[in-house]
N, C-alpha and C positions, 0 to 999 in steps of 0.2 A: 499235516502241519497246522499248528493253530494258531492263534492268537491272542493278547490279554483283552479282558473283558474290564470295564471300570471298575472293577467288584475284585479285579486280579486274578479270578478264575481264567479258563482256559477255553477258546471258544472252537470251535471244531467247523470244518467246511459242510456244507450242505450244497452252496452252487459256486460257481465261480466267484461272486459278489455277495455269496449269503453266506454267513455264519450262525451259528444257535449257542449260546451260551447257556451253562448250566445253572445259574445264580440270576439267570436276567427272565422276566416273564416274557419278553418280547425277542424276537430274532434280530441281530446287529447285521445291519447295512453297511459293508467297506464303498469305500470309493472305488470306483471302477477302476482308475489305476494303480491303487495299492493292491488291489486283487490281483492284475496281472502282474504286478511287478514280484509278487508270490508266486505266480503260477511259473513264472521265471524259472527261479531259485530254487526251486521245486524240481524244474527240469534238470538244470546244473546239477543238483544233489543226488537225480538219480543216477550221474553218471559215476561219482565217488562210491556212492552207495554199493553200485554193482564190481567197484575193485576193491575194496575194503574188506578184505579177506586174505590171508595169506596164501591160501589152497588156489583162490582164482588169481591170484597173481603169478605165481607158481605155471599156472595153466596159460596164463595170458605168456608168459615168459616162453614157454613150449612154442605155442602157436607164433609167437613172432621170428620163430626158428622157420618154421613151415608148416604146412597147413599138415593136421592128422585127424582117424577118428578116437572117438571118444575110448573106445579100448586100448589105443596107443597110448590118449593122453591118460588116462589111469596107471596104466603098468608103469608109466616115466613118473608120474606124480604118487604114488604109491596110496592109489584112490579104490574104493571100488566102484565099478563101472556106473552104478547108480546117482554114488555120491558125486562124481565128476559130469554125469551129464546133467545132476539139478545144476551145479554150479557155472558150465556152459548155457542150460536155460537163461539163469540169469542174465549172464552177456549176452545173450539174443535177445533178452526185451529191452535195454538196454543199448541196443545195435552196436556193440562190440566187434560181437562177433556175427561169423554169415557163418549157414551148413549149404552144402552143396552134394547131392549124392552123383556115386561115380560107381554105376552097378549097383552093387549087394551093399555099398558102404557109403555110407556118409561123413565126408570129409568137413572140417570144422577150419577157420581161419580168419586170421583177424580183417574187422571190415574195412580200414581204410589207414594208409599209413600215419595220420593223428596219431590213433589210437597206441600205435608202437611209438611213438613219441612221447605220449603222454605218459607210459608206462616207463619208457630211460629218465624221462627229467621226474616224477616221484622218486627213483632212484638216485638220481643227483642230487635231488633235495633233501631224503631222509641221510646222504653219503657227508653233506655239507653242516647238517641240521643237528644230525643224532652222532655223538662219537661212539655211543654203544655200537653203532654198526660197523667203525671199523676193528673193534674189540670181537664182535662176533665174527665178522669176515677170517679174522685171525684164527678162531678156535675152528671154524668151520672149512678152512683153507689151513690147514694145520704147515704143508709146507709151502706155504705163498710166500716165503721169505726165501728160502731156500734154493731157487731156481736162478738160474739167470735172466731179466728181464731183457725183451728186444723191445725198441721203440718201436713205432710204425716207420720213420725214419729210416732209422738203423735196417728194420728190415728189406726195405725198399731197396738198399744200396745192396744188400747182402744177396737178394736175390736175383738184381742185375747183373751183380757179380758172379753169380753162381755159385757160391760158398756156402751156401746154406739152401737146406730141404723143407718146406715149409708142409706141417703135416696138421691138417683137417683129422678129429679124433672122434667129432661128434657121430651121431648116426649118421649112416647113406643117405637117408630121406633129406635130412635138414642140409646135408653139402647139396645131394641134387637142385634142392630149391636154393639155396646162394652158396656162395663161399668167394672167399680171398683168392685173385688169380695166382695160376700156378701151383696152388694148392693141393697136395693128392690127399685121397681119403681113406684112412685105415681108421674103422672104427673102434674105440677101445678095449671092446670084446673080442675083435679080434684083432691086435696087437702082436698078441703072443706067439701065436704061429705065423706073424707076417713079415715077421724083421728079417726076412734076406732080400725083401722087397728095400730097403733103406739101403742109404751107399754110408759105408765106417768114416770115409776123408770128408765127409762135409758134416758140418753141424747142423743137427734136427731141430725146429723152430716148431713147437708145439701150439695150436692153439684152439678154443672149442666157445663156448655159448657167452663167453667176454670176463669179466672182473668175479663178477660172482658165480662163475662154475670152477668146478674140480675137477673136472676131464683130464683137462690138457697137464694140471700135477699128476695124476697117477699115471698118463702115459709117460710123464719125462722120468720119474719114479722108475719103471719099469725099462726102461730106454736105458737110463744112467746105469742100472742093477748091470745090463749088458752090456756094456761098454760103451756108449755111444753119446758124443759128447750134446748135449741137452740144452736148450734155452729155450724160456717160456713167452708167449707174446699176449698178455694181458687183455688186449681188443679182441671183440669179434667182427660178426659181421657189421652190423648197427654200427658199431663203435668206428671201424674202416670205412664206410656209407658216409658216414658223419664227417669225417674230416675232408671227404669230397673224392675221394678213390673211388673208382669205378669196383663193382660187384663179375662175379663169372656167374653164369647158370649153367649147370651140366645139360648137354642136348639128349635126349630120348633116345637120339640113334646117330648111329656115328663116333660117339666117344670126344668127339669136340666139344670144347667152351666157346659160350658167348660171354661176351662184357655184356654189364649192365651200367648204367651212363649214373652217377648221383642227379638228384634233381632238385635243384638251388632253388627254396621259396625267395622272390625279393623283397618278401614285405618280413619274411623274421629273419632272411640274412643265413639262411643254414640250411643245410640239405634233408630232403626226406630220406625217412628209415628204409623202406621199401619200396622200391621202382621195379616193375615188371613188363613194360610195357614193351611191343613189338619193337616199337618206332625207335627203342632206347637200346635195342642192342645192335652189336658188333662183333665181329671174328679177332678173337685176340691177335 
């Protein structure tokens, strides 16, 4: 980053406080607190820097599902394996993201729930800011109109009620690591051969990675082709976290859910994205 020189040139760092200008004979001395107040801004910028990409957004969107490695996240991002781990690099110098190896594999995951925050409110921002986005969201969610919406509301009642089957579409991996209680998981792929698992007298409540995935339309697609009457639920997990609903995690053994508890910052008034913490769970 540099700065002007009296000449208007561009002057270029050399130390914290020294700059060298191309037009000047002599090196320009900043004041010492214009220099940090640079060194700042600098830092802040490296954090946009490292999402300002569609690919790592894409990937940062993955990983806020649950934690994969790098060959996962390639085949879901339609990357190959190289290009997806320079672009994970990135978010590691950057502390995005953390890798973690488990055996033969190194597991990749977002470093801190900020980070998933940061990453839903850009999307609220560009959702509020830009109307081409929801022009796009239209062509790229071809039948996002077409389905029946559930509120989170509506669903809540519906599934106290028992009237409704609330169906997890994304992959295994991403329910294991959260999902919406009561939730079962048939992933889209295998859909086809699973529907004698669904019961015909209740309505199927589809739902996967939140507003901007397509999952949960092709499964209600394939659902309705069968006879089975369909309704879509727009939130996912985040988006259910957010409004202060507790989270399930599937247990490793047993076949039990635990809740996971939202956790209310009091200084911004809103819940974080991702809570994992022992203390925070509970037996539904």
């Amino acid at each position: 980053m540099g700065v002007a020189s009296p000449t208007g040139s561009t002057c270029t760092l050399a130390e914290p406080t020294r700059y060298i200008c191309p037009t000047m004979a002599t090196e320009k001395k900043l004041p010492r607190t214009l220099a940090r107040k640079q060194d700042l801004y600098r830092l802040f910028a490296r954090i946009a820097a490292a999402m300002a990409n569609p690919h790592r957004l894409e990937l940062l969107n993955l990983l806020a599902q649950g934690p994969r490695t790098v060959e996962e996240l390639a085949r879901e991002a339609n990357l190959s394996v190289a290009n997806a781990s320079q672009h994970l690099q990135r978010f590691k110098r950057a502390r995005l993201v953390i890798d973690e190896r488990q055996g033969f594999y190194i597991r990749y995951r977002i470093a801190d729930p900020l980070v998933t925050r940061l990453w839903l409110e850009i999307r609220e921002v560009a959702s509020q800011q830009l109307a081409e986005v929801s022009v796009t969201l239209d062509a790229y969610r071809a039948q996002r109109r077409v389905f029946k919406r559930v509120s989170l509301d509506e669903l809540r009642a519906r599934m106290e009620k028992g009237t409704a089957v609330l169906l997890d579409v994304r992959p295994s991996a991403e329910y294991a690591a959260s999902h919406l209680p009561s939730a079962i998981s048939i992933p889209l792929e295998d859909l086809e051969r699973r529907l004698n698992e669904l019961p015909r007298r209740r309505a199927i409540i589809a739902y996967c990675r939140g507003p901007y995935c397509v999952l949960a339309d092709q499964a209600a697609e394939k659902l309705q082709r069968k006879g089975f009457r369909v309704a879509r639920l727009e939130e996912g997990v985040h988006e259910w976290q957010q409004a202060g609903y507790p989270l399930a995690l599937a247990e490793s053994q047993g076949g039990s859910d635990m809740l996971v508890k939202p956790f209310v910052d009091e200084n911004l008034g809103n819940s974080s994205y991702l809570v994992a913490s022992e203390q925070t769970r509970k037996p539904l």
